[in-house]
C-alpha positions in Angstrom: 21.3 -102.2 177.4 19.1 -104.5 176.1 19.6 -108.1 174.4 17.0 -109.7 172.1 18.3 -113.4 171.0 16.2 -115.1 168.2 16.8 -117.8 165.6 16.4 -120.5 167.7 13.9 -123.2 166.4 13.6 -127.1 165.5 16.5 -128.9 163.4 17.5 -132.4 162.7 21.1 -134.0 163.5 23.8 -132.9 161.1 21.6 -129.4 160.2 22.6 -125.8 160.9 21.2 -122.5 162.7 21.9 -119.3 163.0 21.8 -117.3 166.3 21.2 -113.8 166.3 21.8 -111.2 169.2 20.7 -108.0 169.1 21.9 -105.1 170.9 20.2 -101.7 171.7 23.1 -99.6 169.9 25.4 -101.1 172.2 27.5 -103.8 170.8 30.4 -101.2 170.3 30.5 -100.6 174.0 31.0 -104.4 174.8 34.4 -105.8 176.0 33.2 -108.9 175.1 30.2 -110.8 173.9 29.5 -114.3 174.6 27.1 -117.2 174.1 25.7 -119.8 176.9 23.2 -122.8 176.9 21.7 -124.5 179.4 19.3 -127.7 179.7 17.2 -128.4 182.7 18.5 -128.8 186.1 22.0 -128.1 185.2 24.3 -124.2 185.4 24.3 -122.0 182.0 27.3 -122.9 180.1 29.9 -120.7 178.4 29.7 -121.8 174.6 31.7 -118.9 172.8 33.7 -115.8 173.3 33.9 -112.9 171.0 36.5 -110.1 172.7 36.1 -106.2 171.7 38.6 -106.7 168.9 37.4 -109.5 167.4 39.1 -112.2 169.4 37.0 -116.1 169.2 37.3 -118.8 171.8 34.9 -121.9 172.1 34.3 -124.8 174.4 36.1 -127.8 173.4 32.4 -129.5 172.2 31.6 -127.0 169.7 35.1 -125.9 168.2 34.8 -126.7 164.2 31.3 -126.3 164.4 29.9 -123.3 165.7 30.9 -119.6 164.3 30.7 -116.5 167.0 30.7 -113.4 164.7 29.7 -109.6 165.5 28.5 -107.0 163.1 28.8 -103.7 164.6 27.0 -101.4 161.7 23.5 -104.3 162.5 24.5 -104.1 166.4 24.4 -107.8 166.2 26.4 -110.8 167.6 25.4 -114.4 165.8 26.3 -117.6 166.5 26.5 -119.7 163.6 26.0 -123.3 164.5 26.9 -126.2 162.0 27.0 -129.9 162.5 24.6 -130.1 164.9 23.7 -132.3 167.7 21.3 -133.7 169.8 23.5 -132.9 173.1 23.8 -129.3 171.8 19.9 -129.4 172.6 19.2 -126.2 175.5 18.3 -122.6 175.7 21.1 -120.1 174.2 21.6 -117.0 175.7 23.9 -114.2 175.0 25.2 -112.3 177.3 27.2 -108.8 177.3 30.6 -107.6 179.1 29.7 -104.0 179.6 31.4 -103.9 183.1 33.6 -100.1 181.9 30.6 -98.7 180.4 27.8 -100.1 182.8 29.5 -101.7 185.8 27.7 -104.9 184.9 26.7 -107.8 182.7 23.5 -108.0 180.9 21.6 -110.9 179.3 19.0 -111.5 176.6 16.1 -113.6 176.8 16.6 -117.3 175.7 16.2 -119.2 172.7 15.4 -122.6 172.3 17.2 -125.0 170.2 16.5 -128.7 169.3 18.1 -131.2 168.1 16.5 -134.5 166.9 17.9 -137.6 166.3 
């Protein structure tokens, strides 16, 4: 399985962004699908949760603001991120529950995001 994450980029306070993960024909096979960040020096962070049958659950720090969806006919899990802040500043990274198909987890690459004051 692999995980490409994109959509990452440069935004001001208050602005919005669009995660994208994309799965190699895979996303159907996930028990679950879920976002992290992480900033320098500290662990990666669970952000969202998106189950196998649709189920959503944020952190307290993004609830109201940020959107996990999945599209299974794109292979595709985005995060939709509104209201943004500079503390939400770090690298996303999704990450795949494929532990009945696989036996494992798998991760995609990071994307940056930042948010200016």
């Amino acid at each position: 399985v692999q995980l490409q994450a994109s959509g990452g980029g440069l935004v001001q306070a208050g602005g919005s962004l669009r995660l994208s993960c994309a799965a190699s024909g895979s996303i159907f096979r996930a028990d679950a699908m879920r976002w992290y960040r992480q900033t320098p020096g500290k662990e990666r962070d669970l952000v969202a949760t998106i189950s196998k049958v649709g189920i959503t659950d944020y952190v307290d720090s993004v609830k109201g603001r940020f959107t996990i969806s999945r599209d299974t006919a794109k292979d595709t899990v985005d995060l939709q991120m509104n209201s943004l802040k500079p503390e939400d500043t770090a690298v996303y990274y999704c990450n795949g529950d494929f532990s009945r198909y696989y036996g494992r987890n798998f991760w995609g690459q990071g994307t940056l995001v930042t948010v200016s004051s």
